[in-house]
Structure formats: C-alpha cells, structure tokens
CHARMM internal coordinates of N, CA and C (Angstrom, degrees):
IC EDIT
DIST 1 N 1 CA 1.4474
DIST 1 CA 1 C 1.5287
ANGL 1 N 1 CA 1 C 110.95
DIST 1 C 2 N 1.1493
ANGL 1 CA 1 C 2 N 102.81
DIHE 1 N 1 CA 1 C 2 N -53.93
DIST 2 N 2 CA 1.7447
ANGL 1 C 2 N 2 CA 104.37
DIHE 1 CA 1 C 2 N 2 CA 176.47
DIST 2 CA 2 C 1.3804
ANGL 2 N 2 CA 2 C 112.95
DIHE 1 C 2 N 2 CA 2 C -48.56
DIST 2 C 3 N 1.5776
ANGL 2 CA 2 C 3 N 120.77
DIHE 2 N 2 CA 2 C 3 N -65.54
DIST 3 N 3 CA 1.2647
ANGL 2 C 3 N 3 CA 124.10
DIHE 2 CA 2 C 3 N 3 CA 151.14
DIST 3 CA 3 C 1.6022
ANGL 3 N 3 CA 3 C 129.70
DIHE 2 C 3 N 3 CA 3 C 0.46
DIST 3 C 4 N 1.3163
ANGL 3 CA 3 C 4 N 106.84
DIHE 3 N 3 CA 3 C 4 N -60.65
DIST 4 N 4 CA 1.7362
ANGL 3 C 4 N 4 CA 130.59
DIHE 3 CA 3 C 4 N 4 CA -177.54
DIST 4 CA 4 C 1.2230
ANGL 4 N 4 CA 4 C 95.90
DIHE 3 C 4 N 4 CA 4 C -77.24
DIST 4 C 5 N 1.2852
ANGL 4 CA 4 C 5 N 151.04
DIHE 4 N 4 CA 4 C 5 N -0.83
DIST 5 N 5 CA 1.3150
ANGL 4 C 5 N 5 CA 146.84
DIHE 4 CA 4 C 5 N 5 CA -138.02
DIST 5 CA 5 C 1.2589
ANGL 5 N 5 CA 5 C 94.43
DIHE 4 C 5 N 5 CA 5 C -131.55
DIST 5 C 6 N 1.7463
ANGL 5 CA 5 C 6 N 108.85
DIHE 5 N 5 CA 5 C 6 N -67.76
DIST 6 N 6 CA 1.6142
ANGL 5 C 6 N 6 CA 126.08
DIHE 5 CA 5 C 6 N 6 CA -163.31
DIST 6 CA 6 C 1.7426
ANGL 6 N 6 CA 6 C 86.17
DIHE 5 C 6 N 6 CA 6 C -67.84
DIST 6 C 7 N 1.4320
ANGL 6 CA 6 C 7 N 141.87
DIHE 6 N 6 CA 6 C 7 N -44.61
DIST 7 N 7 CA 1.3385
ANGL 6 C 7 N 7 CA 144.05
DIHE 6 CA 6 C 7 N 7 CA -137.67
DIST 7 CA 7 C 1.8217
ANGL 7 N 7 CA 7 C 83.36
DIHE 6 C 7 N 7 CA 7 C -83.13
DIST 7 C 8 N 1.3019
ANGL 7 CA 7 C 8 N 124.39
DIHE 7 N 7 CA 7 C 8 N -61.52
DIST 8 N 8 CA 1.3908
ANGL 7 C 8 N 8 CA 114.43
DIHE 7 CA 7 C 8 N 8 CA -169.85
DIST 8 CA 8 C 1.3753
ANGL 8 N 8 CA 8 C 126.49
DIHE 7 C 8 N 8 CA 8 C -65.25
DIST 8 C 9 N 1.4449
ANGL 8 CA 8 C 9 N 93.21
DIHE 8 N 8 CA 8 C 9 N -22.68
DIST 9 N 9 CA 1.8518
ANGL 8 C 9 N 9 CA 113.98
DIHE 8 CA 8 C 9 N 9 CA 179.26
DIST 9 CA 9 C 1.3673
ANGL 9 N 9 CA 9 C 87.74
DIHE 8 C 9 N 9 CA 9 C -61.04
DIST 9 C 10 N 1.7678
ANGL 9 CA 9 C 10 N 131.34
DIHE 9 N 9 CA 9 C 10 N -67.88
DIST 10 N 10 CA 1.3996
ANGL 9 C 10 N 10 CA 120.20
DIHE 9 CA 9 C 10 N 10 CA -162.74
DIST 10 CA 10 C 1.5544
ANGL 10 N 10 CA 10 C 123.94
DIHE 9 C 10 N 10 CA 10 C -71.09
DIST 10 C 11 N 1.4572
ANGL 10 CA 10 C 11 N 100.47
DIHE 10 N 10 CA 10 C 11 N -7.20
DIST 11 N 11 CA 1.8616
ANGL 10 C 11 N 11 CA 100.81
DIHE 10 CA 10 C 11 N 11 CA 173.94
DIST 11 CA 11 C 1.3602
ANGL 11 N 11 CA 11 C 90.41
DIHE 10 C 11 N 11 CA 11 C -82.84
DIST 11 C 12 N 1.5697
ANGL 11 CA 11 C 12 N 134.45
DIHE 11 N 11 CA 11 C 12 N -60.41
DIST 12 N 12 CA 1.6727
ANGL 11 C 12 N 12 CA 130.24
DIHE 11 CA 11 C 12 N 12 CA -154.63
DIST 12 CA 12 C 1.7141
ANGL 12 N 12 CA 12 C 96.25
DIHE 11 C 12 N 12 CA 12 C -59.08
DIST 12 C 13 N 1.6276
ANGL 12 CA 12 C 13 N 126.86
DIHE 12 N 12 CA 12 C 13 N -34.37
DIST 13 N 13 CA 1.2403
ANGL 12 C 13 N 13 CA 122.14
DIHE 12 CA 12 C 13 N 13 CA -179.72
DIST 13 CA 13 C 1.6945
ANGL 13 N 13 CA 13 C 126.71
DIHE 12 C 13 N 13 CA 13 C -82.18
DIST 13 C 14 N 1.2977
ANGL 13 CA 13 C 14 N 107.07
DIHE 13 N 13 CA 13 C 14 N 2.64
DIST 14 N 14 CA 1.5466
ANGL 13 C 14 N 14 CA 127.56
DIHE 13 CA 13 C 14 N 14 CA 148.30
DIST 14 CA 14 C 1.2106
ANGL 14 N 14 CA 14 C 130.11
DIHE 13 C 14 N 14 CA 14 C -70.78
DIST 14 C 15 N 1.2768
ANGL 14 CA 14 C 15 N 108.40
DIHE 14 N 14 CA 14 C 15 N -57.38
DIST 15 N 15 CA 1.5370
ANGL 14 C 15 N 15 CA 132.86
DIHE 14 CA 14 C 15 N 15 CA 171.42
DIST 15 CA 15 C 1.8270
ANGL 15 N 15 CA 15 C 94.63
DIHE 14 C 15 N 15 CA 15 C -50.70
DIST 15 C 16 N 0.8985
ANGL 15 CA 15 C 16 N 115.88
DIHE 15 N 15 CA 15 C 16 N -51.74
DIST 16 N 16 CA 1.5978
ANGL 15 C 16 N 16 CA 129.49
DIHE 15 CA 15 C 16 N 16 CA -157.09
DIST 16 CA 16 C 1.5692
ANGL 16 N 16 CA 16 C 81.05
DIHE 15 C 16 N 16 CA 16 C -59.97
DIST 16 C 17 N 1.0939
ANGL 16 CA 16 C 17 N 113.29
DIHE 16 N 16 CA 16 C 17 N -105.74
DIST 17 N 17 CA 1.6861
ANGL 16 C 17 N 17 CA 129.80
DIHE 16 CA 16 C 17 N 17 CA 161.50
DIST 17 CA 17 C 1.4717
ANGL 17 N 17 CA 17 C 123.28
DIHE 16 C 17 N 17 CA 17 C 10.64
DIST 17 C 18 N 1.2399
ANGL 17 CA 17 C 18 N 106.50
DIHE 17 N 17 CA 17 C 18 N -55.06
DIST 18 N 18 CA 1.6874
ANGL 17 C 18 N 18 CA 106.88
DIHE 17 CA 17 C 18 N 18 CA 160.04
DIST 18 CA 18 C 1.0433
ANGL 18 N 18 CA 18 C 131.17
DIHE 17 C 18 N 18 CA 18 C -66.74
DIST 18 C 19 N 1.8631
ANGL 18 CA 18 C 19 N 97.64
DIHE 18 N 18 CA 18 C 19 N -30.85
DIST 19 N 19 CA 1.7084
ANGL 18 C 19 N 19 CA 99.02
DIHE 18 CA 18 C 19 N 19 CA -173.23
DIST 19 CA 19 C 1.3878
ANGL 19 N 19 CA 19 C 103.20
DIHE 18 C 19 N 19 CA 19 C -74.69
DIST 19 C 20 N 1.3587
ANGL 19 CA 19 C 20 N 132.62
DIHE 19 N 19 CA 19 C 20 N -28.53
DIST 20 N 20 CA 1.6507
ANGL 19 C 20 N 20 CA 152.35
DIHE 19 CA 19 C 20 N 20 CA 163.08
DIST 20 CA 20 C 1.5547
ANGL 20 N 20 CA 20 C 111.91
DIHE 19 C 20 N 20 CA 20 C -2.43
DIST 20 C 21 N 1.5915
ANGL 20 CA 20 C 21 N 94.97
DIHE 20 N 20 CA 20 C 21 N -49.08
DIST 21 N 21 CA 1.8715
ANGL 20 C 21 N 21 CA 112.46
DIHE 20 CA 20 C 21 N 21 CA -153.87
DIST 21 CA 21 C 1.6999
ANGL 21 N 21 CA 21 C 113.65
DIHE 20 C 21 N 21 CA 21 C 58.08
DIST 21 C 22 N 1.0817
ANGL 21 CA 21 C 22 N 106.06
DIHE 21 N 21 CA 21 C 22 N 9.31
DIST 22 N 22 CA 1.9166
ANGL 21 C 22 N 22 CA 112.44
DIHE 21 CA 21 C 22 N 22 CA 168.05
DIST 22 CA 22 C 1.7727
ANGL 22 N 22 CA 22 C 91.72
DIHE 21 C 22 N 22 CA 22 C -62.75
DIST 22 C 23 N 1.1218
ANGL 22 CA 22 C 23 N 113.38
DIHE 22 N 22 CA 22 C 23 N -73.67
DIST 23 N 23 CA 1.3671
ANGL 22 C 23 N 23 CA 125.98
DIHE 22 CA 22 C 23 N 23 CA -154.35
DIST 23 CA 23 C 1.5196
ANGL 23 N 23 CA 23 C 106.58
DIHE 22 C 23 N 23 CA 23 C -93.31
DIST 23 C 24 N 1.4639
ANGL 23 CA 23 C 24 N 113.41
DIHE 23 N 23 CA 23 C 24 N 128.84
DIST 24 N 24 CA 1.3303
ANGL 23 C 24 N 24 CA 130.31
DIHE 23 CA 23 C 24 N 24 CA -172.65
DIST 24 CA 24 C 1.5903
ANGL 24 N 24 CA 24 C 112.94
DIHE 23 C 24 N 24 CA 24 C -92.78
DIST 24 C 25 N 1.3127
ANGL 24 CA 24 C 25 N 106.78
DIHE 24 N 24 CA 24 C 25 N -8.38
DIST 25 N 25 CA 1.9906
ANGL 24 C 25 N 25 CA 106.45
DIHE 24 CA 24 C 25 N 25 CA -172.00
DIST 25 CA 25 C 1.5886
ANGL 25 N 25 CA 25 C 101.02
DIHE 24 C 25 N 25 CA 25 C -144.18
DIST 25 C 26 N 1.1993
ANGL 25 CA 25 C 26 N 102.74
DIHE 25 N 25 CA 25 C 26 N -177.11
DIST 26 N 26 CA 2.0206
ANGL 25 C 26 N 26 CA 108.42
DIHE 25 CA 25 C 26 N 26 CA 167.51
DIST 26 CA 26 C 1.2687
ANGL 26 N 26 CA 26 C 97.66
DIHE 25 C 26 N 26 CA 26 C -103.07
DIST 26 C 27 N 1.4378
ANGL 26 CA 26 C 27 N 120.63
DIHE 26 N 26 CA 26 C 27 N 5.84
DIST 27 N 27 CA 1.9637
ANGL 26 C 27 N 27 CA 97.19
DIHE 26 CA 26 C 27 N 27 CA 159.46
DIST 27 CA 27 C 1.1054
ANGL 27 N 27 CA 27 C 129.29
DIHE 26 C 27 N 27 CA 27 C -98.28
DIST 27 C 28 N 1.8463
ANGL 27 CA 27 C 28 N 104.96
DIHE 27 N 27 CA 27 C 28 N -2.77
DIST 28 N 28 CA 1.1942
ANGL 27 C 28 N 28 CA 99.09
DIHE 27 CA 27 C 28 N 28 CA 179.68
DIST 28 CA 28 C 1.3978
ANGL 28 N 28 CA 28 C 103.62
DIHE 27 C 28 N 28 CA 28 C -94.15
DIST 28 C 29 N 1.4816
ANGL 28 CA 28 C 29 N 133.17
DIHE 28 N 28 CA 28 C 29 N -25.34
DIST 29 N 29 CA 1.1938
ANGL 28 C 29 N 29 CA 152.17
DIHE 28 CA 28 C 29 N 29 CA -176.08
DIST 29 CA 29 C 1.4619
ANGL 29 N 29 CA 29 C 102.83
DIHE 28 C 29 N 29 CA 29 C -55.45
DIST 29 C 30 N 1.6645
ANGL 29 CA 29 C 30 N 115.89
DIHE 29 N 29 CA 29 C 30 N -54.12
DIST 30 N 30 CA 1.4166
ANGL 29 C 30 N 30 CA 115.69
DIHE 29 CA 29 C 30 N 30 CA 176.68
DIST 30 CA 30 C 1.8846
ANGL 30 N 30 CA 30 C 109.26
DIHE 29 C 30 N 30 CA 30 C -87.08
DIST 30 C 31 N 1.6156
ANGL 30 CA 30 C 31 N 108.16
DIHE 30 N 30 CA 30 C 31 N 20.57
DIST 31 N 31 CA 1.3601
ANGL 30 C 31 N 31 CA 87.78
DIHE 30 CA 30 C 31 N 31 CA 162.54
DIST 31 CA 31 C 1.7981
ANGL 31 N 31 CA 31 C 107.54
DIHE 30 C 31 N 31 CA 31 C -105.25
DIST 31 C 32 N 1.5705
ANGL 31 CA 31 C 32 N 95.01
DIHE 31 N 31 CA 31 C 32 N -19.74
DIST 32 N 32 CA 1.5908
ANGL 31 C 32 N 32 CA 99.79
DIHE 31 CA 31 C 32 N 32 CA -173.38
DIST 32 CA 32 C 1.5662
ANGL 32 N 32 CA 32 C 97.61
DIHE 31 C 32 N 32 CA 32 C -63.06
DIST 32 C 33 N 1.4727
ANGL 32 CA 32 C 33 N 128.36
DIHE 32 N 32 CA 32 C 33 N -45.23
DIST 33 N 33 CA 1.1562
ANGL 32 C 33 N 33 CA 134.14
DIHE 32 CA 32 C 33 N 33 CA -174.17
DIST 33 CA 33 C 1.7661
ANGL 33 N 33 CA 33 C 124.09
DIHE 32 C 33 N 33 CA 33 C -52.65
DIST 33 C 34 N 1.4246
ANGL 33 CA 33 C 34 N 99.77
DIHE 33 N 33 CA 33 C 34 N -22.75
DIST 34 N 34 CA 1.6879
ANGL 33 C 34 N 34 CA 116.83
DIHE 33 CA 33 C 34 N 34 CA -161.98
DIST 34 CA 34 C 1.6971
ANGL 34 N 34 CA 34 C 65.81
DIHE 33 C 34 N 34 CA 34 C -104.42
DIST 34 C 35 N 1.7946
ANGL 34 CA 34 C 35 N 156.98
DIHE 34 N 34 CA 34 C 35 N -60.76
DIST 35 N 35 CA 1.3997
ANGL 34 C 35 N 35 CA 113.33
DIHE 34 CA 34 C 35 N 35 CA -158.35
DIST 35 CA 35 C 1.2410
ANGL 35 N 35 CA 35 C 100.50
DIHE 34 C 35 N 35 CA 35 C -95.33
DIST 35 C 36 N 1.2915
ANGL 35 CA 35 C 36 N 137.56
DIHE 35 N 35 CA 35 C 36 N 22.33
DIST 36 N 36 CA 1.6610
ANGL 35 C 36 N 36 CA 125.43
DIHE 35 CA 35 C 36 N 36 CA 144.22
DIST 36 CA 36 C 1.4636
ANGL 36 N 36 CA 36 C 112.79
DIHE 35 C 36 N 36 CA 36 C -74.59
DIST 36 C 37 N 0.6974
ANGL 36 CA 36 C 37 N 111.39
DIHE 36 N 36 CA 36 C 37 N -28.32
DIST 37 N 37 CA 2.1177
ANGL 36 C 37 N 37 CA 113.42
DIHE 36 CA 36 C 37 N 37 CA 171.35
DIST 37 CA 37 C 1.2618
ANGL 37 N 37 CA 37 C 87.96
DIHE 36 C 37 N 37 CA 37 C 125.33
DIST 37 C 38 N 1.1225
ANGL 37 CA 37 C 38 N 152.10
DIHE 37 N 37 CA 37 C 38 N 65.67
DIST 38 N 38 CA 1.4524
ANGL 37 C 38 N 38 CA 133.78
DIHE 37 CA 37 C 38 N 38 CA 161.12
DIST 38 CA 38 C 1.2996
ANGL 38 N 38 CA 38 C 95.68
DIHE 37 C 38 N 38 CA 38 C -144.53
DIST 38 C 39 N 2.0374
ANGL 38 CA 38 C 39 N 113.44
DIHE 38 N 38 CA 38 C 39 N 83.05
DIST 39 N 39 CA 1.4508
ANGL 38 C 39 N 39 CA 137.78
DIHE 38 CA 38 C 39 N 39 CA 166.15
DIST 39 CA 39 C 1.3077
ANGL 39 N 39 CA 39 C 109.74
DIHE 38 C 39 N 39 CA 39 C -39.62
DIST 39 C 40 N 1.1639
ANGL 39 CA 39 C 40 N 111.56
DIHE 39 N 39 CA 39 C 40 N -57.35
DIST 40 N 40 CA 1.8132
ANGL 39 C 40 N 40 CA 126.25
DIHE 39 CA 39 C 40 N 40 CA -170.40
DIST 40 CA 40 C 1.5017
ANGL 40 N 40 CA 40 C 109.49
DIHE 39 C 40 N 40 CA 40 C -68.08
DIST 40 C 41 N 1.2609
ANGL 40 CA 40 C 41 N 124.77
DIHE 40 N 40 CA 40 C 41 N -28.62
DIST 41 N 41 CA 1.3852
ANGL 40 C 41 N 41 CA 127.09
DIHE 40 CA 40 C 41 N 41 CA 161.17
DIST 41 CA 41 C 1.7966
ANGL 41 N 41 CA 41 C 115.61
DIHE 40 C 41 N 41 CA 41 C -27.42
DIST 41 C 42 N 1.3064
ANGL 41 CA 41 C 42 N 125.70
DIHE 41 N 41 CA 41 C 42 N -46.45
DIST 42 N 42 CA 1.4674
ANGL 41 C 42 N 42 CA 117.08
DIHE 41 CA 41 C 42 N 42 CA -176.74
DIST 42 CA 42 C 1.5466
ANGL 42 N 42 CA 42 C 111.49
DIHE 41 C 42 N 42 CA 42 C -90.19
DIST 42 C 43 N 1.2810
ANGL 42 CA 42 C 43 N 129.23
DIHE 42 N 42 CA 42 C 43 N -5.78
DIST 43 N 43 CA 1.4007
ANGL 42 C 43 N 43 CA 111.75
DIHE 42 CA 42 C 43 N 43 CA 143.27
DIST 43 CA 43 C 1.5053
ANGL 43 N 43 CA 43 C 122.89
DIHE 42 C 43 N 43 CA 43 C -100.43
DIST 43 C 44 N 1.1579
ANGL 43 CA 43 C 44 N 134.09
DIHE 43 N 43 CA 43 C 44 N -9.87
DIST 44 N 44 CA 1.5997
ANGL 43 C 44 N 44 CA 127.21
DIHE 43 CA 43 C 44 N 44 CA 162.56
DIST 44 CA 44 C 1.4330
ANGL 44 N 44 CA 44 C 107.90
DIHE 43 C 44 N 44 CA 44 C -75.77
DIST 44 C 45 N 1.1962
ANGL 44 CA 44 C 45 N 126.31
DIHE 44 N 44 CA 44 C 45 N 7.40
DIST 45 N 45 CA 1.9321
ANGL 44 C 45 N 45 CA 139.96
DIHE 44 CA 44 C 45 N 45 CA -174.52
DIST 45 CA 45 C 1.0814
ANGL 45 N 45 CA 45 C 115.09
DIHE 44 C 45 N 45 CA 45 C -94.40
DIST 45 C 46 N 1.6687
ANGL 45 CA 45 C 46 N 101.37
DIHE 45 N 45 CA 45 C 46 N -48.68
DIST 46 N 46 CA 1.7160
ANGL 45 C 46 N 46 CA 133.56
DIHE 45 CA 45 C 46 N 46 CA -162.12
DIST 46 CA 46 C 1.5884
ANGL 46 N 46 CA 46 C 105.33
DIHE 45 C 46 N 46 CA 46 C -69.85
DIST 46 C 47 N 1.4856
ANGL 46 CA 46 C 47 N 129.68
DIHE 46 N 46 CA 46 C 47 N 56.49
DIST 47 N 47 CA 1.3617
ANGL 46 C 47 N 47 CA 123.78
DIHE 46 CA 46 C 47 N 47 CA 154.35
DIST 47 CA 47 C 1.3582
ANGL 47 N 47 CA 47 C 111.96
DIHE 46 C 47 N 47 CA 47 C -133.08
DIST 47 C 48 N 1.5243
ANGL 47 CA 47 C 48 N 103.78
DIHE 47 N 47 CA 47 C 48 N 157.54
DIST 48 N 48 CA 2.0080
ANGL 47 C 48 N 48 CA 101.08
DIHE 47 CA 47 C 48 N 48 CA -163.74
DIST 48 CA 48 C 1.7755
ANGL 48 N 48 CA 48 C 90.97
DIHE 47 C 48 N 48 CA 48 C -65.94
DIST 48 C 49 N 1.2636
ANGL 48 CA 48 C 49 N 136.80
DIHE 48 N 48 CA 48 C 49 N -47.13
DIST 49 N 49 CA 1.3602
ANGL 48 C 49 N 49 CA 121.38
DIHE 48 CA 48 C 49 N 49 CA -159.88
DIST 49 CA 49 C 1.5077
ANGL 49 N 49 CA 49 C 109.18
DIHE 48 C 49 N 49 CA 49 C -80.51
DIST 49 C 50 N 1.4303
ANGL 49 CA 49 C 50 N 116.52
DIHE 49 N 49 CA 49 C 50 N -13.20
DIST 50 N 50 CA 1.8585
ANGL 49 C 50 N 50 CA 122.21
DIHE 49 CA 49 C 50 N 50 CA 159.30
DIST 50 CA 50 C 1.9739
ANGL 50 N 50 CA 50 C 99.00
DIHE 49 C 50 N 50 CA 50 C -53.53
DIST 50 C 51 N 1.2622
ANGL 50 CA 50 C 51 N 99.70
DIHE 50 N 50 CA 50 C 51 N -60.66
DIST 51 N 51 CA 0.9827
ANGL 50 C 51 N 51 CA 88.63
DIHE 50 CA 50 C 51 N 51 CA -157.09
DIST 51 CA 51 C 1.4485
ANGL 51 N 51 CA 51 C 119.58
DIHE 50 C 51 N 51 CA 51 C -64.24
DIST 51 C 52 N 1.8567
ANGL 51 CA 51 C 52 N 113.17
DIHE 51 N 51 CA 51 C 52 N -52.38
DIST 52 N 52 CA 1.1543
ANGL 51 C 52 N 52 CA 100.91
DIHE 51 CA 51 C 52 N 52 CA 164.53
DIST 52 CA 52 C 1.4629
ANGL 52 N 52 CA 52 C 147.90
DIHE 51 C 52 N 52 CA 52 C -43.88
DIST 52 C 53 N 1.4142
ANGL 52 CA 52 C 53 N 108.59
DIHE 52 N 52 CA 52 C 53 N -29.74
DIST 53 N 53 CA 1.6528
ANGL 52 C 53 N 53 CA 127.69
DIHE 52 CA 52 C 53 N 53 CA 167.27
DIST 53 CA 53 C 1.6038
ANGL 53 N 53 CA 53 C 90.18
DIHE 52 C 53 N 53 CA 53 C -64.10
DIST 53 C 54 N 1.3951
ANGL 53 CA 53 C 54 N 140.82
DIHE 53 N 53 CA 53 C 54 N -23.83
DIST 54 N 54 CA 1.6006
ANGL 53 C 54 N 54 CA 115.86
DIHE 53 CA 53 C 54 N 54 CA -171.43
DIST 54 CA 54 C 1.9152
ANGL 54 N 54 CA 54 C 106.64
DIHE 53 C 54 N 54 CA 54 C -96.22
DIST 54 C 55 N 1.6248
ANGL 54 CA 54 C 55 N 94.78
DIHE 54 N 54 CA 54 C 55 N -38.91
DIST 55 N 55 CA 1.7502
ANGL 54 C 55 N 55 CA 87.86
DIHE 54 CA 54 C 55 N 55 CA 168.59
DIST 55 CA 55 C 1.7177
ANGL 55 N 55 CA 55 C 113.28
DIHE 54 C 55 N 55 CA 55 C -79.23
DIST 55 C 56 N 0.8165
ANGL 55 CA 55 C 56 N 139.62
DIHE 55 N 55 CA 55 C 56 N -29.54
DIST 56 N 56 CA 1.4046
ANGL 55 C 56 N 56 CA 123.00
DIHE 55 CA 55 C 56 N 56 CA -176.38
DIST 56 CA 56 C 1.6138
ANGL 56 N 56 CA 56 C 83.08
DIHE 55 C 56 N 56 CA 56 C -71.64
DIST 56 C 57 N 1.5023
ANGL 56 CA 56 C 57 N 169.63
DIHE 56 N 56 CA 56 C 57 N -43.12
DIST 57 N 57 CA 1.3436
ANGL 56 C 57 N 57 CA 134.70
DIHE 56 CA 56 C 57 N 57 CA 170.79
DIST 57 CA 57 C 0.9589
ANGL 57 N 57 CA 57 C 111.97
DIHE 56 C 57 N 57 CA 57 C -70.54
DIST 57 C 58 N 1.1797
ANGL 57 CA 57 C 58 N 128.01
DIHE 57 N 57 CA 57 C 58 N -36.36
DIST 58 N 58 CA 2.0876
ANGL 57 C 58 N 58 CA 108.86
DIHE 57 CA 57 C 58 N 58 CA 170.69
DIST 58 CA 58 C 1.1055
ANGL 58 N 58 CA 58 C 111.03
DIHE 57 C 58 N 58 CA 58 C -56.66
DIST 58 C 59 N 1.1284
ANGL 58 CA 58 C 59 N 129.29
DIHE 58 N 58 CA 58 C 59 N -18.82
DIST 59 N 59 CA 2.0328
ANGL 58 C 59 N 59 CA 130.05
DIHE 58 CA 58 C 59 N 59 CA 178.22
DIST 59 CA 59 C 1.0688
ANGL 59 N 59 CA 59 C 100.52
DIHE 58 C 59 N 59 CA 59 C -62.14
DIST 59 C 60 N 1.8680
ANGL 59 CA 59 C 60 N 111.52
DIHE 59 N 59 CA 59 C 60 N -58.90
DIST 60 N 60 CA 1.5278
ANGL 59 C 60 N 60 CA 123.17
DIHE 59 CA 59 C 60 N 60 CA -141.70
DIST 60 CA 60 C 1.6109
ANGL 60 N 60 CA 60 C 82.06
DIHE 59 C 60 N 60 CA 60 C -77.51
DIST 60 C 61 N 1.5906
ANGL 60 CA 60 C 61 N 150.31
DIHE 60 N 60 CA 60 C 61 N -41.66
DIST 61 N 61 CA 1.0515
ANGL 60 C 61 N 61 CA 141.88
DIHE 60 CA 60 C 61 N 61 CA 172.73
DIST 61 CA 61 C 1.4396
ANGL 61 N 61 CA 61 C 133.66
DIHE 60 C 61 N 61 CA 61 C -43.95
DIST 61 C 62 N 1.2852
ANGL 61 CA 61 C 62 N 99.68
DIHE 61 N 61 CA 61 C 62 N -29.78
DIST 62 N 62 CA 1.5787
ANGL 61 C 62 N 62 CA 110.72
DIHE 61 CA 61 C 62 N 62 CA -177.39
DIST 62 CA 62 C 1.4694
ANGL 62 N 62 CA 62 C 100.29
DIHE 61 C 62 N 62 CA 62 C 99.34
DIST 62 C 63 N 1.8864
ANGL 62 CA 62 C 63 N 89.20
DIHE 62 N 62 CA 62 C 63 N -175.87
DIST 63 N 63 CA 1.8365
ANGL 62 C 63 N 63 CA 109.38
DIHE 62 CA 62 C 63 N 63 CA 173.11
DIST 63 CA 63 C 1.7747
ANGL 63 N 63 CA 63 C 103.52
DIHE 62 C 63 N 63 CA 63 C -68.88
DIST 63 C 64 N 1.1122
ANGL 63 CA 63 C 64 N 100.97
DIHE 63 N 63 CA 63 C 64 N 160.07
DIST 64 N 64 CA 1.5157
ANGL 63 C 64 N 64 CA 91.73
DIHE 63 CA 63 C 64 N 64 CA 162.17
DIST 64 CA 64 C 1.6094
ANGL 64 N 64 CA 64 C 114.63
DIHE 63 C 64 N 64 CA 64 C -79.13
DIST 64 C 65 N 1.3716
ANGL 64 CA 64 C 65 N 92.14
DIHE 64 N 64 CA 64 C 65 N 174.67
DIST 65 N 65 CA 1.5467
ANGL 64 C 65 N 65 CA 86.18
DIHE 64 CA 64 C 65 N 65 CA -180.00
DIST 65 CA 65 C 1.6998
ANGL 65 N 65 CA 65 C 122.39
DIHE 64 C 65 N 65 CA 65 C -84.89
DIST 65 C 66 N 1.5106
ANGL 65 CA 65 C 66 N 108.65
DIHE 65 N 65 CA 65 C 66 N -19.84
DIST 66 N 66 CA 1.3879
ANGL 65 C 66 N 66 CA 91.73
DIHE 65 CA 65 C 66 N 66 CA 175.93
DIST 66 CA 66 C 1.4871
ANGL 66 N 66 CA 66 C 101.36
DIHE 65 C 66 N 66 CA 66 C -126.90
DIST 66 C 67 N 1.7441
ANGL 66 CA 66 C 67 N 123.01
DIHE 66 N 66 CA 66 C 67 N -136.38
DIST 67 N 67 CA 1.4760
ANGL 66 C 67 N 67 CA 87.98
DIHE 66 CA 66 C 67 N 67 CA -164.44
DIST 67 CA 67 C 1.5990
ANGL 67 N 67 CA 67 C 118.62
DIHE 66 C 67 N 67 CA 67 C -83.65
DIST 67 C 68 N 1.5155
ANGL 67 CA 67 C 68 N 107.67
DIHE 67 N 67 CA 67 C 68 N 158.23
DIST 68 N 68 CA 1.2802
ANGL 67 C 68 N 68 CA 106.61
DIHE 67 CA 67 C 68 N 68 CA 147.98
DIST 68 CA 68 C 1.7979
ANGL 68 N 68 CA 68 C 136.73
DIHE 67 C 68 N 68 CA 68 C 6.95
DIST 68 C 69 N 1.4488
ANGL 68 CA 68 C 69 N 128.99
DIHE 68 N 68 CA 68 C 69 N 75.84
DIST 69 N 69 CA 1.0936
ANGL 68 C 69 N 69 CA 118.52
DIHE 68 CA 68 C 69 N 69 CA -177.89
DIST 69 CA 69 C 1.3113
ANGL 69 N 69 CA 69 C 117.07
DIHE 68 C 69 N 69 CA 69 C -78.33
DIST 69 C 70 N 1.6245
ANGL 69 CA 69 C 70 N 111.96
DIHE 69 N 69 CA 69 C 70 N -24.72
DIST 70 N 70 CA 1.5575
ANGL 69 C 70 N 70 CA 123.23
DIHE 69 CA 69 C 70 N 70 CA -169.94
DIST 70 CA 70 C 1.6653
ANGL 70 N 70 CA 70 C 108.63
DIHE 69 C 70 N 70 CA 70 C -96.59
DIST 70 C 71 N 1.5575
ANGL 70 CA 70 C 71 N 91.89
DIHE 70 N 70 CA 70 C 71 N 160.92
DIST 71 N 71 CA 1.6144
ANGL 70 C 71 N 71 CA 81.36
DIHE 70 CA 70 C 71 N 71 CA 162.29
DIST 71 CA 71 C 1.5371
ANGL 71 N 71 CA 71 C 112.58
DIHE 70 C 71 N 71 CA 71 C -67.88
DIST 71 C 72 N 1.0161
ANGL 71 CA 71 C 72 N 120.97
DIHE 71 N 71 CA 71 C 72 N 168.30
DIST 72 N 72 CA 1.7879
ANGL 71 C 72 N 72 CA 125.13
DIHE 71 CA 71 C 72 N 72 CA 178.08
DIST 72 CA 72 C 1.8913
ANGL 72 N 72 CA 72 C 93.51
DIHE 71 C 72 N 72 CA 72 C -77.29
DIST 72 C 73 N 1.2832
ANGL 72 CA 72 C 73 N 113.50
DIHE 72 N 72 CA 72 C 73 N 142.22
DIST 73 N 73 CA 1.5469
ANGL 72 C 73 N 73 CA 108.64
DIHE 72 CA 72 C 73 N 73 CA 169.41
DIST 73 CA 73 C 1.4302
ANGL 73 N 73 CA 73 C 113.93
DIHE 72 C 73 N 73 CA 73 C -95.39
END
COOR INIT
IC SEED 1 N 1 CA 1 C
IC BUILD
C-alpha cells in the first residue's frame, strides 16, 4: 500500500513539474525527482508514453522564465 502511495505521489509530482515550465524535458523532471529522494522515479518514468505525456506538458507550459535548466530536447 505504501508502495501504491509513494508510486502515484511520484507520477502526480512529475505532472506537477512539467506543468511548472522550470523543466523543458522528462529528464530533467526525472532528475529533479532523483534529488528530491525519489531513486525509483527513473524507472517508473522510463516509458515512451510517460515520457511523451511529460513533454507535450512542458510544451503546453512554455519556456521557462529564466535560464534554461534542462537540456533543450
């Protein structure tokens, strides 16, 4: 149960993250996630439709506002 708990906490805190406009890709999203403590974050991340569901909201967010934190995708 905890498990199911921490696992949805780190998808809703992706989602969060993109919607941000800090982060321009899902690698930077799953790097912010790996220094919040959530190790397991880059394989529960690691699927092509994770990822695309995380850049089409960093799109719909825009650039960030100041510089560049991500690599550019």
């Amino acid at each position: 149960m905890v498990d199911d708990i921490r696992t949805s906490h780190i998808y809703q805190r992706a989602h969060a993250l993109a919607e941000g406009g800090v982060h321009n890709s899902p690698a930077g999203i799953v790097a912010a996630l790996l220094a919040e403590g959530y190790p397991e974050a880059a394989e529960l991340l690691n699927t092509k439709n994770i990822h695309a569901d995380l850049l089409r909201v960093c799109d719909a967010a825009g650039p960030p506002a100041g510089p560049c934190l991500d690599l550019c995708h």
